[in-house]
C-alpha positions in Angstrom: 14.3 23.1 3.6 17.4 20.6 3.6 17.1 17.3 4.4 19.1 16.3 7.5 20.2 13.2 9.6 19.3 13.5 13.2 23.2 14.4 14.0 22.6 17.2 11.7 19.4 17.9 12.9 21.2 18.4 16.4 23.7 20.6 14.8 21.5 22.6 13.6 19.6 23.3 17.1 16.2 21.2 16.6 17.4 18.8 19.3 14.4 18.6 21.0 12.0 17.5 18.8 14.3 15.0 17.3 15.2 13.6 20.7 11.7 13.0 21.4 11.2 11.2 18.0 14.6 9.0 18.3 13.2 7.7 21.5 9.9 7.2 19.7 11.0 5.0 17.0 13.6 3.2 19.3 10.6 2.2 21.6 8.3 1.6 18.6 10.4 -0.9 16.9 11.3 -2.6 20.4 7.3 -2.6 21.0 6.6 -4.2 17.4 9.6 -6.8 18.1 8.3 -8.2 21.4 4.3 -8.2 19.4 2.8 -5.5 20.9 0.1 -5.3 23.4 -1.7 -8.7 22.7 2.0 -10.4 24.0 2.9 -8.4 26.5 4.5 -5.5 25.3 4.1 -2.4 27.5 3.1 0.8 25.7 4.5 3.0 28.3 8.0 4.1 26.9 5.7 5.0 23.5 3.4 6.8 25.5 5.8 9.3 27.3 6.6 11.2 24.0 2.8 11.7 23.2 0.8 14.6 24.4 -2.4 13.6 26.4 -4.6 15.1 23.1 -2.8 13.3 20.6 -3.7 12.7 17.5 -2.4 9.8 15.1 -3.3 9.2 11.8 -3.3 6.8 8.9 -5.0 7.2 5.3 -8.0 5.0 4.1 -5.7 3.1 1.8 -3.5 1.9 4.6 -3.5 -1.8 5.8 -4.7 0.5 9.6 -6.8 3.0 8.7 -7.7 5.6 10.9 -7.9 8.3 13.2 -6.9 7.4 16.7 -7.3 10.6 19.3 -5.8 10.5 22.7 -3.5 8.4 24.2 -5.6 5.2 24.7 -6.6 5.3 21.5 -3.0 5.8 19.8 -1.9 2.5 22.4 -5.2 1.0 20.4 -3.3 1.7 16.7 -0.1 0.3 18.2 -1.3 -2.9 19.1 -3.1 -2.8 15.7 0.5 -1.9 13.8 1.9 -4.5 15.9 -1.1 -7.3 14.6 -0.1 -6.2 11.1 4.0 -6.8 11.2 5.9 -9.3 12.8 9.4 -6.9 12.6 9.6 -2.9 11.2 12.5 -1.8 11.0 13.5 2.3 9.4 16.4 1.9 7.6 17.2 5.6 5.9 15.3 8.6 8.0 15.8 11.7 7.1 14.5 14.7 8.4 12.9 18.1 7.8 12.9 20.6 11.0 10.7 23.4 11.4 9.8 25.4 14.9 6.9 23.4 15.7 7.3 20.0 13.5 9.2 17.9 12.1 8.3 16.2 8.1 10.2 12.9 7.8 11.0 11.1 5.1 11.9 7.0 6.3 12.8 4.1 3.6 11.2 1.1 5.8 11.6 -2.6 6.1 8.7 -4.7 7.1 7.6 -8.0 7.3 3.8 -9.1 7.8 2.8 -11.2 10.5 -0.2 -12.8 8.7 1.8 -14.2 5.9 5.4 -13.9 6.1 6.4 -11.6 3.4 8.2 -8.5 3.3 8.5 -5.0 1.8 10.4 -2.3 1.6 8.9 0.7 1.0 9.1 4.6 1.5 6.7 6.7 3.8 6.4 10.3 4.8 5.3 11.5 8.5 4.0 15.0 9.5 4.5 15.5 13.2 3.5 18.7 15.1 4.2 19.0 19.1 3.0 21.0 22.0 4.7 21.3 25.0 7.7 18.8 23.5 5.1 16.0 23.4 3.8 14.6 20.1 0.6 16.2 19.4 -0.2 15.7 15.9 1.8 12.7 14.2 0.2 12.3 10.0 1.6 9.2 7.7 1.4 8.5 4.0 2.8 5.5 2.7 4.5 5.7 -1.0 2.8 2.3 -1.8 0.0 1.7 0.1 -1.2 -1.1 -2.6 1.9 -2.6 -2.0 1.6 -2.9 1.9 -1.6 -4.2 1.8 -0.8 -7.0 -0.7 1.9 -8.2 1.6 -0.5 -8.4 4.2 -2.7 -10.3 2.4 -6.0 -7.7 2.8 -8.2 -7.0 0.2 -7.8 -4.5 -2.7 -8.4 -0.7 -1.7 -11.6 0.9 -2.8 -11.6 4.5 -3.2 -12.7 7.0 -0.3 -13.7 9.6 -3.4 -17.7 9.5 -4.0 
């Protein structure tokens, strides 16, 4: 599978999906900007591209660890994301179109609302959708050390026994 910006993506017929996720991260870096839930920010935009069964998670390395299921619960790791950074921002996105999901690859910028420092770092996302809604939406961070330590949380303990 090619890598493709979301013009190519469009090009190449996978409009729907990647309409659906523009509009997601346009709302979700709006929604971090004005703080989240805790000052104000409404959720709603954010929630009309999830599916009423979705599913978001986040590994146990991750400064938000997680599995959040449903749409409550997904606002809940939103206004958790938004705790965690002051401003994210994706600056290269690239993405990996197949008939019921989208892979994405995103170089991100982000700065931590507890202490002030930022990171840039890579991430990938796995998102499945029914019925043009988000349904499944899976992240692994490239550095997940590396976000924590800018957030100024504890090491990370293995999940392995």
């Amino acid at each position: 599978m090619k890598p493709m910006s979301s013009n190519q993506a469009r090009e190449a017929g996978c409009t729907d999906h990647i309409a659906v996720l523009d509009r997601f991260y346009d709302a979700e870096m709006r929604y971090v900007a004005a703080g989240g839930a805790p000052r104000g920010a409404g959720f709603d935009e954010m929630a009309a591209c999830f599916h009423p069964e979705a599913v978001m998670r986040q590994g146990p390395s991750a400064p938000f660890p997680g599995e959040w299921k449903g749409i409550q619960e997904v606002e809940r790791f939103f206004a958790v994301l938004s705790e965690t950074w002051v401003s994210a921002e994706g600056l290269t996105v690239r993405y990996f179109a197949g008939d019921d999901g989208v892979a994405v690859s995103m170089r991100v910028h982000l700065t931590s609302r507890a202490t002030g420092r930022t990171v840039d770092s890579h991430l990938a996302q796995f998102i499945t959708f029914d019925g043009g809604l988000i349904r499944d939406f899976t992240v692994f961070y490239l550095d997940p050390v590396r976000l924590r330590e800018a957030c100024g949380l504890p090491g990370v303990r293995s999940s392995l026994p």
